[in-house]
C-alpha positions as CSV (number, residue, x, y, z in Angstrom):
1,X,131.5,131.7,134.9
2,X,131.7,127.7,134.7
3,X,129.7,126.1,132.3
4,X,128.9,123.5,134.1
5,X,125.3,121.8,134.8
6,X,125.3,122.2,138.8
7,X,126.0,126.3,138.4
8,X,123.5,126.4,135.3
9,X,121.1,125.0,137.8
10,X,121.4,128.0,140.2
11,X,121.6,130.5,137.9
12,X,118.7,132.2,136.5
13,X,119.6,132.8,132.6
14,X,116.8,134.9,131.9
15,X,118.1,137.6,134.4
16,X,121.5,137.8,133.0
17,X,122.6,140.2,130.0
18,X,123.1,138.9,126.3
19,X,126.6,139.2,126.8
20,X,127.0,136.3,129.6
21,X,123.9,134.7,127.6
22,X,126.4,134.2,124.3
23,X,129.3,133.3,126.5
24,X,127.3,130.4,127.7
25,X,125.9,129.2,124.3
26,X,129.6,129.9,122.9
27,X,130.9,127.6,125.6
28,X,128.8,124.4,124.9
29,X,127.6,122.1,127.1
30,X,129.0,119.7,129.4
31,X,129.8,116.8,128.5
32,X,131.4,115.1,131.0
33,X,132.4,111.0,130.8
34,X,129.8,110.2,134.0
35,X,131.7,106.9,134.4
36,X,129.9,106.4,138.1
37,X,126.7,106.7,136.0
38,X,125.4,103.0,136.2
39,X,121.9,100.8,136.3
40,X,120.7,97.9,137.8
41,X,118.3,95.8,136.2
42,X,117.0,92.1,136.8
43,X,116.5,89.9,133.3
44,X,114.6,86.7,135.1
45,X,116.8,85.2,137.5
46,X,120.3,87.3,136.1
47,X,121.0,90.6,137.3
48,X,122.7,93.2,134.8
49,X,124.4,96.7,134.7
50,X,124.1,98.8,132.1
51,X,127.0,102.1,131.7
52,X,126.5,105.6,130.5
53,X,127.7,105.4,126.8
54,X,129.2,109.1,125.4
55,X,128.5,108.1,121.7
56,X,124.6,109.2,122.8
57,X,126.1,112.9,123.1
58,X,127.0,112.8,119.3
59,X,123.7,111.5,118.7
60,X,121.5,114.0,120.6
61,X,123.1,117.3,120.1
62,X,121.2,118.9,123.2
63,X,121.8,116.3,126.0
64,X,124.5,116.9,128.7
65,X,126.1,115.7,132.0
66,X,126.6,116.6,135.4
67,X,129.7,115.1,137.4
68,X,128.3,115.9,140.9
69,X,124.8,114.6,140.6
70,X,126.3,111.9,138.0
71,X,123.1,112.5,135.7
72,X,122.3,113.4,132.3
73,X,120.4,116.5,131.5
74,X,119.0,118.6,128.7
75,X,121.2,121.6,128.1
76,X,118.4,123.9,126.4
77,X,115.7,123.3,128.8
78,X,117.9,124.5,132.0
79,X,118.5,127.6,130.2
80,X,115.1,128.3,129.5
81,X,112.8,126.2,131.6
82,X,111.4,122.8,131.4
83,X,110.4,119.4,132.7
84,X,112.0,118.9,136.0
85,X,113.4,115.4,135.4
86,X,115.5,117.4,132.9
87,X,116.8,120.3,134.2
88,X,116.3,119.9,138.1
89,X,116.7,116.5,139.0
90,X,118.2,114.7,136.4
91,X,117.7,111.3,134.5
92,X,119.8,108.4,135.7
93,X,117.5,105.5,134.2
94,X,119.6,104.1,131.4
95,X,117.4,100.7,130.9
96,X,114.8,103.1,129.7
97,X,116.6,106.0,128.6
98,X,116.0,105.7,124.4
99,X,112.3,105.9,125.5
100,X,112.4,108.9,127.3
101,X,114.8,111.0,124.9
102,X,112.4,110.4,122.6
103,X,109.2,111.5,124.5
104,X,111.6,114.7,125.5
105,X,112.8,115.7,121.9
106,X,109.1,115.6,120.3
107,X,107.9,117.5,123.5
108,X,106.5,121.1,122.5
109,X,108.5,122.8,125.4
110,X,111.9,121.5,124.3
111,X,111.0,122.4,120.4
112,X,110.4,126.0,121.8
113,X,113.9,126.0,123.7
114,X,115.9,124.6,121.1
115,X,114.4,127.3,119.0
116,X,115.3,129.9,121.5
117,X,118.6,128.9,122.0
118,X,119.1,128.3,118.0
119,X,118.2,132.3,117.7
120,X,120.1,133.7,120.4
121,X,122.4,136.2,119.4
122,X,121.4,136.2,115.7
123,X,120.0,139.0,114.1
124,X,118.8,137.8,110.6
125,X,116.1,134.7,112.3
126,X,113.4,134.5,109.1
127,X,115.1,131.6,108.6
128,X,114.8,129.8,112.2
129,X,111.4,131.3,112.2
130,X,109.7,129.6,109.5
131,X,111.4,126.4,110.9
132,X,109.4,126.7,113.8
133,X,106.2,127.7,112.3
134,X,106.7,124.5,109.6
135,X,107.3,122.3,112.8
136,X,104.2,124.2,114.5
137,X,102.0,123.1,111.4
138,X,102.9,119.9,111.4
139,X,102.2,119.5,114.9
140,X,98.7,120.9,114.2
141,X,97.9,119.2,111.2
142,X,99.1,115.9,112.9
143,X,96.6,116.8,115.8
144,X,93.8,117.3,113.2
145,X,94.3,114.3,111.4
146,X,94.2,112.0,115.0
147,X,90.9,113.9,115.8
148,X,89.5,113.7,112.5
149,X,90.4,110.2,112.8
150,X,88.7,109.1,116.2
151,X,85.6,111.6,115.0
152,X,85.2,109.3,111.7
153,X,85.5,106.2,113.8
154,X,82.7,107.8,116.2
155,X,80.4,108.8,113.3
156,X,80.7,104.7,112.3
157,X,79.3,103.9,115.6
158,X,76.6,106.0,115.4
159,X,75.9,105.1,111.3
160,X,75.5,101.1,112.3
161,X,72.9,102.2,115.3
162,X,70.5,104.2,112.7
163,X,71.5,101.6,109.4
164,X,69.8,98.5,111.7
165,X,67.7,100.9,113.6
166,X,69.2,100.6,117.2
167,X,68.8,103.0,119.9
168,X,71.9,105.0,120.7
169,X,71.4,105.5,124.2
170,X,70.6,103.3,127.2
171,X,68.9,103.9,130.7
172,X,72.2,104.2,132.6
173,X,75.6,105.5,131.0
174,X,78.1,105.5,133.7
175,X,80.8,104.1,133.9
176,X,79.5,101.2,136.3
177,X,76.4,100.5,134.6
178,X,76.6,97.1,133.0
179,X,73.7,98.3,130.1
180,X,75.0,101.7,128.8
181,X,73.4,101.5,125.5
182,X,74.2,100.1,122.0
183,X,76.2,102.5,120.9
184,X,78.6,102.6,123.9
185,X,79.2,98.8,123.1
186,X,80.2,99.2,120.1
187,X,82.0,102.1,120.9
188,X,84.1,99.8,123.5
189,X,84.4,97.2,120.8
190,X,86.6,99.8,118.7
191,X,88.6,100.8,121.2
192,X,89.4,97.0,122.2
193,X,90.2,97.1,118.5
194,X,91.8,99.9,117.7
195,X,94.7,101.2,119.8
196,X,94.9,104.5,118.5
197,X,91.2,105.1,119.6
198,X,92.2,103.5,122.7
199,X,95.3,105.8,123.3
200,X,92.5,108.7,122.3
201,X,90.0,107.7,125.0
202,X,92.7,106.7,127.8
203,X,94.5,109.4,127.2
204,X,92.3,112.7,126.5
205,X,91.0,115.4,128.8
206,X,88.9,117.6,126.0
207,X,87.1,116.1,123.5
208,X,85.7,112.0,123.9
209,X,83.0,111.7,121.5
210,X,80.3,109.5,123.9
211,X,78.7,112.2,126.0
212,X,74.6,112.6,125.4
213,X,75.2,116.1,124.6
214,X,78.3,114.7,121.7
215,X,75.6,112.1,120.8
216,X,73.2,115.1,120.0
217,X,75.2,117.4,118.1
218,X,77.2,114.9,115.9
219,X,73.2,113.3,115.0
220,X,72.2,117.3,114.2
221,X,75.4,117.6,111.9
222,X,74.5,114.1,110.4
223,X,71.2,115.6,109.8
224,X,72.3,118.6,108.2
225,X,74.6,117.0,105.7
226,X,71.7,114.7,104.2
227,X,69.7,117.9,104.2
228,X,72.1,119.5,101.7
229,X,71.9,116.5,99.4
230,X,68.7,116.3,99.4
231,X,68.4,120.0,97.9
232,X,70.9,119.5,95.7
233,X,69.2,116.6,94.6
234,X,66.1,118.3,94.1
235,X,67.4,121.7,92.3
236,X,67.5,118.8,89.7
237,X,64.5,118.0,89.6
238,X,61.2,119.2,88.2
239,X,58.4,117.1,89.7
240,X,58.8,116.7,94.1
241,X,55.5,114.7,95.6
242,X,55.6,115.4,99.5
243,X,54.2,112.9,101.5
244,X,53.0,113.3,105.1
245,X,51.9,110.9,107.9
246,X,51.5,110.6,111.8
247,X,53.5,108.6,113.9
248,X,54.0,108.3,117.7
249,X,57.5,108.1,120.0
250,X,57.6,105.5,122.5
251,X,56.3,108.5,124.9
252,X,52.7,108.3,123.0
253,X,53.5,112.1,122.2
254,X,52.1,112.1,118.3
255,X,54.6,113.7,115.4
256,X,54.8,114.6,111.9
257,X,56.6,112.5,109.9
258,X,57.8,114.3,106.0
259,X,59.2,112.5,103.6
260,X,60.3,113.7,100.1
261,X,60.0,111.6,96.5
262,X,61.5,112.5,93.8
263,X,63.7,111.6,90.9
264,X,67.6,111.0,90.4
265,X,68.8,110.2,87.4
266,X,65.9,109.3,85.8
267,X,64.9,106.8,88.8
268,X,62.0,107.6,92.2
269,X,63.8,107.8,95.6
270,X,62.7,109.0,98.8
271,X,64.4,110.7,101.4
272,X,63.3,111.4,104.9
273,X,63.2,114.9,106.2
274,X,62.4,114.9,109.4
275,X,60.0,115.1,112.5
276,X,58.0,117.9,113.6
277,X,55.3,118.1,116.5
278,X,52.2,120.1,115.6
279,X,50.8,122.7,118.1
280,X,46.9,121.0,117.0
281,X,45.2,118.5,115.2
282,X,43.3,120.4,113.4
283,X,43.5,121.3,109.7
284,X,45.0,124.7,109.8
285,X,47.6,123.7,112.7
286,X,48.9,120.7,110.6
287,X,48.7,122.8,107.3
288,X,51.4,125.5,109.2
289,X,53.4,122.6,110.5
290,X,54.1,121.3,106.9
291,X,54.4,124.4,105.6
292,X,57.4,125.4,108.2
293,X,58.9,122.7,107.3
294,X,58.9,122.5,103.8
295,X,59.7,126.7,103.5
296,X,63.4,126.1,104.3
297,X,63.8,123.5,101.6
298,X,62.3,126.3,98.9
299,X,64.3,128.7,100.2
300,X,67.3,126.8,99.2
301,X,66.2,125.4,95.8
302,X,66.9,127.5,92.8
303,X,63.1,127.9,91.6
304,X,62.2,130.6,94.5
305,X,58.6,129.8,93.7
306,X,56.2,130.8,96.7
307,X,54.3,127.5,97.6
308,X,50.8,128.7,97.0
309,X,52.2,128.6,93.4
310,X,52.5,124.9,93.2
311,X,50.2,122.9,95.9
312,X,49.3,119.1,95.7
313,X,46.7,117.9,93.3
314,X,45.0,114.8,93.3
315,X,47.6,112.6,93.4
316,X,49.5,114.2,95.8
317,X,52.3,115.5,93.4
318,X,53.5,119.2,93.8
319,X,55.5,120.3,90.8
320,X,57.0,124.1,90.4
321,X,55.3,126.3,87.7
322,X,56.8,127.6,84.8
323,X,56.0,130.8,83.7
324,X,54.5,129.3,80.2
325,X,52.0,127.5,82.5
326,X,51.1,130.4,84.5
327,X,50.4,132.7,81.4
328,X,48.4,130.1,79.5
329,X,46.2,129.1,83.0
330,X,45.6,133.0,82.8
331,X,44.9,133.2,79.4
332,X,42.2,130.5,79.6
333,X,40.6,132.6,82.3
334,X,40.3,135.4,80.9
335,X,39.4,134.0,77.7
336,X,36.6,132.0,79.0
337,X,35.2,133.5,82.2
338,X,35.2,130.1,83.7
339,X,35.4,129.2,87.6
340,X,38.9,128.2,89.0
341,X,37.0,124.6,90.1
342,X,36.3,124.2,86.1
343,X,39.6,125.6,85.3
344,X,41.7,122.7,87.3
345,X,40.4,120.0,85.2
346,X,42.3,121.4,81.7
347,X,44.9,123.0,83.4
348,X,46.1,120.3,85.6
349,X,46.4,122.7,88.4
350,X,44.3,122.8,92.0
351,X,41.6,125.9,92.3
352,X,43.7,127.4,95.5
353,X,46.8,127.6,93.4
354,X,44.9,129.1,90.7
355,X,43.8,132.0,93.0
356,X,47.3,132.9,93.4
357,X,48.6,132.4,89.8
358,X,46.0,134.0,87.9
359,X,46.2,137.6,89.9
360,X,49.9,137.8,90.0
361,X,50.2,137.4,86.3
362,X,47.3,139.2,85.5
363,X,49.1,142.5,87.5
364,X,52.1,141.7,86.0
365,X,50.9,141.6,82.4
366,X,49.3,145.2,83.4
367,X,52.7,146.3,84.7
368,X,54.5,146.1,81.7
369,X,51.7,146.9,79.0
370,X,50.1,150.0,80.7
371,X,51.9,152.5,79.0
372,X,50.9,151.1,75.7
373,X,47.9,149.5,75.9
374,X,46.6,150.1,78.9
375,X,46.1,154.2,79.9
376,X,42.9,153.7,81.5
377,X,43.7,153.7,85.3
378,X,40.2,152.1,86.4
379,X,42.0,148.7,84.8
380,X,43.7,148.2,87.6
381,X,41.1,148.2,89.5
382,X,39.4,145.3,87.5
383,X,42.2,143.7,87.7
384,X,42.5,143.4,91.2
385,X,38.6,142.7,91.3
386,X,38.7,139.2,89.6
């Protein structure tokens, strides 16, 4: 069988048996002198010609010839399958031939070839194996590092919009519209900038960052991040003040507006929290609304105190209880008989949170003295009765 490009063209190698498989990879490519191969270019008013060279044969260790179509060709991809310009029709454009070598070496499909032909006929391939899962890796990693890139420059765009308190979106976001927001124009202004965000957006058929429904989700994970500081921030802390107002979207539709103070490093900052829209205006509706959206920050935070054990006083503050204030708010109860209403004044804590400190650590006292001191089972009674 000739080794020879035209036959390797008509041939299909995957049919044939290892035996004439090795004979052809033992043979080599072509590598014919292709001295008809020429190109015609215009440099302003000159013309030139440009002539195969065979020195590029040593250079790239894959690329052949073939004397009857006078083209070049890549010998691994017509063995196993590949671009067409490569292994069916063949490349004859030497003016821009360095270009497109490279484009066809760093191409995934010829990788995989040249792999395939590397590990024909060999038995031990660990070797040629972890070569191709390294160059996979890269190849991945270098993918992740351009998308983490273009997603850091998107996140920018939408950081500037909420740091001077722009609008994101406009009324029309097609491609035609000559208004399509704030943060598609500065979105266009990095691109005109940057040409690797440029390449990105001309270029990509998945992922482009500047959808509504993109807009949404990278605001939502924005969100969450500062939500995981902020409890961080406040497992740190011992006093919390909650404060919540009304506000109203440019639709008139009214929302809840909860923003948290508290201390860092021995210094007051606030941090928002978020919006919420109440099912009422009444007390009890508004009371659940803060409530749901304060019981995920207490879940999170290290003192797992329920909040009817710490509720706002006077001055709006809400601080967690420690178990020394519970037991000594109890004690004074018991000791004197008085009213939750008069107890709140020396204890520093509000009558409705006294209702629900006083009980639990009265039946927990019970719990763990009742074998001892406490045998008389009508106590519990009593104590439930207070």
């Amino acid at each position: 069988m000739s080794n020879s490009v035209h036959n390797l063209i008509n041939i299909k190698f995957s049919s044939l048996s290892l035996e004439q498989k090795l004979t052809i990879k033992n043979d080599g490519r072509p590598l014919p002198e292709l001295k008809d191969l020429k190109t015609q270019y215009k440099k302003g008013k000159n013309e030139y010609f440009r002539n195969f060279n065979t020195t590029l044969y040593l250079k790239n260790k894959w690329l052949c010839g073939c004397e009857i179509k006078q083209a070049l060709f890549c010998f691994p991809c017509l063995l196993f399958g590949g671009e067409t310009a490569w292994t069916k029709i063949g490349v004859t454009d030497l003016q821009h031939l360095n270009s497109r070598i490279v484009k066809h070496e760093n191409s995934f499909k010829h990788i995989h070839n040249a792999t395939n032909l590397n590990l024909l006929g060999k038995v031990d391939i660990r070797h040629q194996i972890d070569i191709g899962y390294k160059i996979g890796i890269q190849r991945h990693n270098e993918l992740v590092d351009k998308n983490r890139y273009v997603l850091d420059k998107i996140l920018n765009c939408i950081k500037c919009c909420g740091k001077h308190e722009l609008p994101l979106r406009g009324h029309d976001e097609k491609t035609s519209s000559k208004n399509q927001g704030v943060f598609r124009g500065i979105l266009d202004l990095c691109i005109d900038l940057d040409s690797s965000l440029r390449d990105h957006f001309e270029k990509s058929t998945v992922f482009r960052g500047s959808s509504k429904t993109i807009q949404n989700y990278l605001l939502d994970s924005i969100l969450s991040v500062c939500r995981n500081k902020i409890v961080n921030e406040i497992q740190q802390s011992e006093f919390i003040s909650i404060i919540v107002d009304e506000t109203t979207d440019i639709s008139n539709i009214f929302q809840l507006v909860l923003i948290l103070r508290y201390e860092v490093q021995d210094r007051p900052v606030e941090r928002f929290w978020g919006f919420e829209n109440p099912n009422g205006h009444n007390a009890e509706a508004l009371s659940q609304t803060i409530f749901g959206l304060i019981d995920p920050l207490l879940e999170k935070s290290h003192n797992r105190w329920p909040y009817t054990s710490g509720c706002f006083n006077e001055f709006g503050l809400w601080r967690i209880k420690s178990l020394e204030e519970r037991f000594i708010a109890t004690l004074r109860f018991l000791a004197t008989g008085r009213s939750y209403e008069d107890l709140k004044f020396s204890t520093g804590i509000a009558a409705q949170t006294l209702g629900s400190i006083i009980p639990e650590t009265c039946k927990a006292i019970y719990e763990i003295l009742q074998d001892t001191y406490m045998k008389v089972k009508i106590m519990l009674y009593l104590l439930y009765k207070i």
